[in-house]
N, C-alpha and C positions, 0 to 999 in steps of 0.2 A: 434350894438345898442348904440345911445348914453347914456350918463352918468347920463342926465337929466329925461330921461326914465326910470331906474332903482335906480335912487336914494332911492327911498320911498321903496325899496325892499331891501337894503341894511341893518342886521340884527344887524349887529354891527358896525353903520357906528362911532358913536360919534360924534366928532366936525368937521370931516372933511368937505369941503365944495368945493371942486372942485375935479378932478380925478389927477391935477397932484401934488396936498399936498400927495394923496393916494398913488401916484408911491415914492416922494420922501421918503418916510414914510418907502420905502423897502415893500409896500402893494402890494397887488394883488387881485381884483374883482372875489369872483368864486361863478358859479351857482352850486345850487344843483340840478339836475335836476329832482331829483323826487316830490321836493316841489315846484321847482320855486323860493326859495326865493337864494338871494345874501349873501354872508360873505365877509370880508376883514381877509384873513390870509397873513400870511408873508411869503416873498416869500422863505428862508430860508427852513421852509417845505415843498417846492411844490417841488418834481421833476419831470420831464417828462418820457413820457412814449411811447413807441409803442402801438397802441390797434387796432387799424382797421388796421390790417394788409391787408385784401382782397381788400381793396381800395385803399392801396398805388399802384404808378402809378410813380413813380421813383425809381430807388437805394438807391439816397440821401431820406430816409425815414422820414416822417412828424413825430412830435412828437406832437398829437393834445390834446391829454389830460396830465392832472395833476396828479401825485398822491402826496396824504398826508401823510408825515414821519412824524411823531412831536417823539421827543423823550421824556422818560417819567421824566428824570432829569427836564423837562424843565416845570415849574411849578410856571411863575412866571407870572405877568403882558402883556401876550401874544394877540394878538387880535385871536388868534387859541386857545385860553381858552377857548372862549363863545363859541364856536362852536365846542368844547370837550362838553361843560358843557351842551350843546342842546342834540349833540349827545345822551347821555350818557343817559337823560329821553327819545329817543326814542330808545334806545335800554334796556333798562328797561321795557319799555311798549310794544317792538313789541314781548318778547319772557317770557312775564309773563304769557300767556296760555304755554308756554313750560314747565317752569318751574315749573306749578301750575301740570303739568302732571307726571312729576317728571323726567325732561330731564333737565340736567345741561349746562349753557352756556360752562362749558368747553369741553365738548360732541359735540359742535356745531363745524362741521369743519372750520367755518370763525374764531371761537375764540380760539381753538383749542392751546395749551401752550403758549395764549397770558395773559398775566399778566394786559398789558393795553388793552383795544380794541383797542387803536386810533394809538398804537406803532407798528411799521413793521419795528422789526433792518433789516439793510441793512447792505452786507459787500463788499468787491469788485466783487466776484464772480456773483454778481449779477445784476451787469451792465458791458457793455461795448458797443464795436464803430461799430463792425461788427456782424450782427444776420442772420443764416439758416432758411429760412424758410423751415417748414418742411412738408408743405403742399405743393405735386409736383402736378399739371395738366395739364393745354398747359401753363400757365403762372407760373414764377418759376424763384424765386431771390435767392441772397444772397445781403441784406440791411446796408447800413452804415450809421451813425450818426458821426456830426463834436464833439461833447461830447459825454463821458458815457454818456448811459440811462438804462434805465428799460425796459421792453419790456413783449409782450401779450405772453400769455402761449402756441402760434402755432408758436412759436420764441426761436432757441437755441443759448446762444450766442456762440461767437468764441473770445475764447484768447487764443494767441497764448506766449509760452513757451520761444521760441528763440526771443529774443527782437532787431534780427537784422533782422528780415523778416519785411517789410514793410505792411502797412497794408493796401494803397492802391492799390499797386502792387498787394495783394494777392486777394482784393477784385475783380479788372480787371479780374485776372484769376478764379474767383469762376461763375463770371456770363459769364465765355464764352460759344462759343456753346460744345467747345469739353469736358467740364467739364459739361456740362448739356448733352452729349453721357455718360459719366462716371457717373452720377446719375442713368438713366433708366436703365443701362447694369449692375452697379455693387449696386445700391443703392435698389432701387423698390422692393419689397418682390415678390416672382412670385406662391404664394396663391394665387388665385382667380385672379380679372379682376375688376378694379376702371378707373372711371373718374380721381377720384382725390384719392391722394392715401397721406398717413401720414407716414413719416417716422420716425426712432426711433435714438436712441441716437446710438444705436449698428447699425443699417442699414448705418447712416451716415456716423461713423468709418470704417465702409468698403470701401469707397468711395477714390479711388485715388484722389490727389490732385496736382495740377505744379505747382511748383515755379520758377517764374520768373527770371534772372538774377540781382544780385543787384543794379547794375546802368541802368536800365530797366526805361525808362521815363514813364510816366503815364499821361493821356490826362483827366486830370481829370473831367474837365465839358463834352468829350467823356461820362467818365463813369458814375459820378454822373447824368447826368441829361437824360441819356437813359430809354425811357420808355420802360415798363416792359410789354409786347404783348402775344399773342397766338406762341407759337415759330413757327407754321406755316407763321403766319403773320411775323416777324423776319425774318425768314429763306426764306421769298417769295417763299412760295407752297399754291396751293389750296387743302386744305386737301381732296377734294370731287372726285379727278383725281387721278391716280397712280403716287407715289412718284416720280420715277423714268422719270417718263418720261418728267418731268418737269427741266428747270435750276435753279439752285439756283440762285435766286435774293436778299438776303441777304439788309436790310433795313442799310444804310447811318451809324446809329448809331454803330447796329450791327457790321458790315462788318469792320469798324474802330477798334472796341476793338476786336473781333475776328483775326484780322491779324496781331495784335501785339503778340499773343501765338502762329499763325499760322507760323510766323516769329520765332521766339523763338526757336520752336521744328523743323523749315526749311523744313516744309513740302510743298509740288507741290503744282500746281494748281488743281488736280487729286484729289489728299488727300485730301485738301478743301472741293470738292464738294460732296465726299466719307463721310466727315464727317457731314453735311449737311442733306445730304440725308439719313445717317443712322438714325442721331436722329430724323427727321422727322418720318419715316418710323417706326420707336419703341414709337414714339409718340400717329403714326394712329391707329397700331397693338392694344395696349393697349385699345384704345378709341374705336376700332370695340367687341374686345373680351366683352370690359364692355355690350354692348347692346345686348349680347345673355346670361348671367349671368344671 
């Protein structure tokens, strides 16, 4: 949208008069989407975030939306003031039949031992480069971002302790196939029968993990930019035929990053196709069981 379109919608514009006074300005255009209208906050407070996880469609994960940090020292001449200060009457006004009930905003789990509403300390723990998804179905990553981020609540992150493991090497090996046989076989709870199934912090920790050799090259746009498919589709099987009876045809992407662990741990062409097939196969099982549940 251009700029000339949403100018008049702009809540706190001031004196600006074009968008790139606004960039030099360290500003940022953000909607609010449940009014429509625009603010200029500073981009200091914006950080990025994961949120639509079920849409990303690469490794290298999109950071589409904002969040807003403002801290609460920060109290001075802000263009994130006026848009505290809005805030602030609409949360006054949306939880005054709460209050009038006799339900206290600090009862409220959004406000919950926040002092400020607009304040969400952040510490490191709470960002980082590489995130689990922990929603396993036929599609099923482990996502990276080129900066810390922040990330949606079906995202655990991963930081790792030893700060000589790489952490695109590790990523490589999180999304191969034989590490996604080590998710169904040691990860997946075997209660019941899911399409899609949530894993837990404790299911995760049981999950073997390889590490790579440390001078272990990394194909990075291989990895970063492999989409993220039906691992039938991946693993070139028709889910709708018997596993077996099918060759692994293994998609371009795939077959590149898979043969660099394949290589690693010097397994045959046998074991390949062994492995292939099994995760297919504990794939289907899963995905038949769920439709008699």
């Amino acid at each position: 949208m251009k700029f000339s379109e949403i100018k008049d919608k702009i809540k706190n514009l001031g004196d600006f008069k074009t968008l790139s006074d606004i960039k030099k300005a360290g500003l940022r255009i953000c909607r609010n989407t449940k009014t429509g209208d625009y603010w200029l906050i500073e981009e200091e407070f914006l950080k990025p975030v994961i949120k639509t996880v079920s849409e990303q469609q690469t490794i290298a994960a999109r950071t589409d939306y904002l969040f807003f940090v403002y801290p609460p020292q920060k109290t001075s001449n802000y263009f994130a003031d006026k848009y505290i200060k809005w805030g602030e009457g609409r949360t006054t006004k949306g939880y005054q039949k709460k209050q009038t009930a006799g339900i206290k905003l600090s009862n409220i789990s959004s406000f919950s031992g926040r002092k400020y509403w607009y304040s969400f300390p952040l510490t490191d723990e709470q960002k980082a480069n590489l995130f689990w998804w922990k929603i396993v179905g036929e599609r099923f990553a482990v996502f990276y971002t080129k900066k810390e981020t922040l990330s949606d609540q079906k995202l655990y992150f991963i930081r790792t302790k030893n700060p000589e493991i790489d952490k695109l090497s590790l990523l490589l090996s999180l999304n191969s196939t034989i590490q996604r046989l080590f998710v169904e076989v040691g990860g997946i709870p075997q209660i019941g029968a899911y399409t899609v199934t949530e894993l837990t912090v404790e299911d995760v920790e049981k999950i073997p993990i390889i590490l790579l050799p440390k001078n272990q090259k990394v194909p990075t746009s291989t990895v970063l930019q492999k989409n993220i498919l039906s691992i039938f589709q991946e693993c070139g099987f028709n889910k709708n035929q018997p596993i077996r009876s099918q060759q692994p045809n293994p998609l371009p992407n795939r077959k590149a990053l898979d043969d660099i662990v394949f290589d690693a741990l010097g397994l045959t062409e046998q074991e390949r196709k062994e492995v292939y097939w099994a995760v297919a196969e504990l794939v289907k099982n899963r995905l038949e069981k769920a439709k008699n549940v």
